[in-house]
C-alpha positions as CSV (number, residue, x, y, z in Angstrom):
1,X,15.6,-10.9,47.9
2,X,12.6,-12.8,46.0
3,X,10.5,-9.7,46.7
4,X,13.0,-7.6,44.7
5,X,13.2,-10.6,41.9
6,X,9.9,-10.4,41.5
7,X,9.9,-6.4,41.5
8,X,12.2,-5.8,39.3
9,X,10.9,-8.8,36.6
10,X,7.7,-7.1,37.4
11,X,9.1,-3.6,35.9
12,X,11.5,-5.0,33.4
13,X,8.2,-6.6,32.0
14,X,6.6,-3.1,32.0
15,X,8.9,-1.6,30.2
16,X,9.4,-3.7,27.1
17,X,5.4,-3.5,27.1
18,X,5.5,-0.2,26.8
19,X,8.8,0.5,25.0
20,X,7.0,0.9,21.4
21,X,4.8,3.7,23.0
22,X,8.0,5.8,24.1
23,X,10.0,4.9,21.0
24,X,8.8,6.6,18.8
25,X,5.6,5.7,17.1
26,X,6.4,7.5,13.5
27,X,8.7,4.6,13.2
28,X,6.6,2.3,13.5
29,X,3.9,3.5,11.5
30,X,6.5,4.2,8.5
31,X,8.1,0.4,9.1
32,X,7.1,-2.8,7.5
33,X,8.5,-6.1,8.3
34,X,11.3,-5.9,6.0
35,X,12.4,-3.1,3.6
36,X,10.1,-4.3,0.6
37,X,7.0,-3.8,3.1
38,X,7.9,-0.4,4.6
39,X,4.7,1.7,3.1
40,X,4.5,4.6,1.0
41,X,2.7,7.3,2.3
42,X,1.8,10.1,-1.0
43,X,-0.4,12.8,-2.3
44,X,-1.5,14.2,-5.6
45,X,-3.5,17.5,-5.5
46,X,-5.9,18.0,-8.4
47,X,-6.9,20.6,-10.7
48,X,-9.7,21.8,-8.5
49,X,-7.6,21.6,-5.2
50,X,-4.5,23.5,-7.1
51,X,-7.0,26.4,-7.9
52,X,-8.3,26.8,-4.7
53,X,-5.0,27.0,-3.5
54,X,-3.0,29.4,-6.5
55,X,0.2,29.7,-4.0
56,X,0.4,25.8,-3.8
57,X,3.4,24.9,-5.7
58,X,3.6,20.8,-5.0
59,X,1.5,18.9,-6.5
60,X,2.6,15.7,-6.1
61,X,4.6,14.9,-2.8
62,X,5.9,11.4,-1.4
63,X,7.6,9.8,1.6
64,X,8.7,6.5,2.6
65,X,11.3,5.2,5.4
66,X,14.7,4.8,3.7
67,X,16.7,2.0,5.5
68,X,20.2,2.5,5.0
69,X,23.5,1.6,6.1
70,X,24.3,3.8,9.1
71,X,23.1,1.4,12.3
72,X,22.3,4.5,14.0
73,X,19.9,5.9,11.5
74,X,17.9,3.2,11.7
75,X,16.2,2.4,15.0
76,X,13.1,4.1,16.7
77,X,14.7,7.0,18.0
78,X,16.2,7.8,14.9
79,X,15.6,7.2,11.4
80,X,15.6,8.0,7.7
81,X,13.3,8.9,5.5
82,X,12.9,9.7,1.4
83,X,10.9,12.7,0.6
84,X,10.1,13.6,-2.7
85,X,8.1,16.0,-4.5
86,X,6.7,17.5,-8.1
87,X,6.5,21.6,-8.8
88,X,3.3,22.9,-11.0
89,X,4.9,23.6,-14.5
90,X,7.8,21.8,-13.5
91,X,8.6,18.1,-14.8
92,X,11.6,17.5,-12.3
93,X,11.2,15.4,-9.0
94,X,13.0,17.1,-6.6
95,X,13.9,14.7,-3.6
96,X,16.0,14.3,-0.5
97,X,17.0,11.8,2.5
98,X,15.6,13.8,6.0
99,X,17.4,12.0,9.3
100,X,14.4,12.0,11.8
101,X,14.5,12.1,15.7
102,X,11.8,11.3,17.7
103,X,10.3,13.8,19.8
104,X,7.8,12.2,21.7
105,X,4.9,11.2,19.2
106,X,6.6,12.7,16.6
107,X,10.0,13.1,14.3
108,X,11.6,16.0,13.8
109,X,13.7,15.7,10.5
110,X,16.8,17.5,9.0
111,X,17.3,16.8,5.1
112,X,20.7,15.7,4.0
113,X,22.9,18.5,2.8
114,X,21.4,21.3,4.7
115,X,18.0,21.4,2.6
116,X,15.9,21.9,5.2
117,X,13.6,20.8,8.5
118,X,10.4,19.1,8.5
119,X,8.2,17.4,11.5
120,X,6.3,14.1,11.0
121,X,3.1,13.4,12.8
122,X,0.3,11.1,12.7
123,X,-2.4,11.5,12.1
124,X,-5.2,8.2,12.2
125,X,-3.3,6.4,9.1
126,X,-2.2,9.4,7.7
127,X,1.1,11.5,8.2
128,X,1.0,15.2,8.8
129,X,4.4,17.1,7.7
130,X,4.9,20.3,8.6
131,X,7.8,22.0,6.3
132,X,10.0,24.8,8.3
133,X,11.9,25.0,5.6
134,X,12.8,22.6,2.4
135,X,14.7,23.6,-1.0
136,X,15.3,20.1,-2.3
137,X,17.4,19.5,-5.6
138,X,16.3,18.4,-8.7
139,X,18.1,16.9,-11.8
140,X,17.8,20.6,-13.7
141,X,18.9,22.7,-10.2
142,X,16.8,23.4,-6.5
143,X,13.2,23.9,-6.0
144,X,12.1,26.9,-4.2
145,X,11.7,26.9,0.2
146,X,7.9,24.9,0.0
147,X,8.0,27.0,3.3
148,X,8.2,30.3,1.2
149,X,4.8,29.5,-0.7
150,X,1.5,28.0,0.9
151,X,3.2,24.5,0.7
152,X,4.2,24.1,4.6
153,X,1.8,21.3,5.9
154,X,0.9,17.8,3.8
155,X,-1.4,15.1,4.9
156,X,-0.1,12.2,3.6
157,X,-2.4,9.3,2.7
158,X,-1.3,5.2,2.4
159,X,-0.6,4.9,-1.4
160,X,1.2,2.5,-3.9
161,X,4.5,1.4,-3.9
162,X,4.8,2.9,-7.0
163,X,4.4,6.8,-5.6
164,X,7.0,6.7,-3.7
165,X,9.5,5.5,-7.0
């Protein structure tokens, strides 16, 4: 019986250890201690970048974990996040909630309203997203599917708070 104990202590032990691994390490990367600390993660493409690129359409693109009142939306194995993004030639900031499940190292996300998939990743301190498909709304009507131009993966760097706004 104290053999078992022990055993089963033993594995218990294990597994909260190693729980953060297997739940979903997106999460954690995209969660502070409290809401006010959860990081913004952002990109702005230059002049020079934009011309190298002439079927890039974002130019500015943001995301940060977006904590809201559903318990079940936010834990590791699922979550919400804000994305947001800026057109060329285009002064609206189209934006949208994505609900995220872990798949192993990674989210897969679905944004609110049937505007699209995308898949988080990390990436060192960065986070990779990969756009399936995303036509987001802005004040003046919907952006075009990023997936429909050469806008279908972002590396998305630490920034400001103040990106992310």
């Amino acid at each position: 019986m104290r053999r078992t104990m022990t055993a089963l202590t033993v594995l218990a032990s294990w597994a909260i250890l190693c729980a953060p691994a297997f739940a979903g390490p997106v999460y954690f990367r995209l969660s502070g201690g409290a809401p006010a600390s959860d990081p913004c993660l952002a990109r702005t493409y230059d002049d020079n970048h934009l011309r190298r690129n002439p079927r890039q359409k974002v130019t500015r693109i943001h995301l940060r974990r977006e904590r809201v009142a559903v318990p079940d939306e936010n834990g590791a194995e699922r979550f919400t996040v804000r994305i947001g993004f800026r057109l060329r030639g285009d002064g609206d900031v189209y934006a949208v909630n994505g609900i995220c499940t872990t798949n192993g190292a990674a989210a897969d996300c679905t944004g609110e309203g049937d505007t699209g998939e995308f898949r988080l990743e990390l990436r060192g301190d960065d986070v990779r997203v990969s756009v399936e498909r995303l036509e987001v709304e802005g004040a003046r009507g919907s952006s075009p599917d990023l997936a429909a131009s050469d806008d279908r993966v972002f590396l998305l760097r630490p920034a400001a708070l103040s990106a992310c706004r």
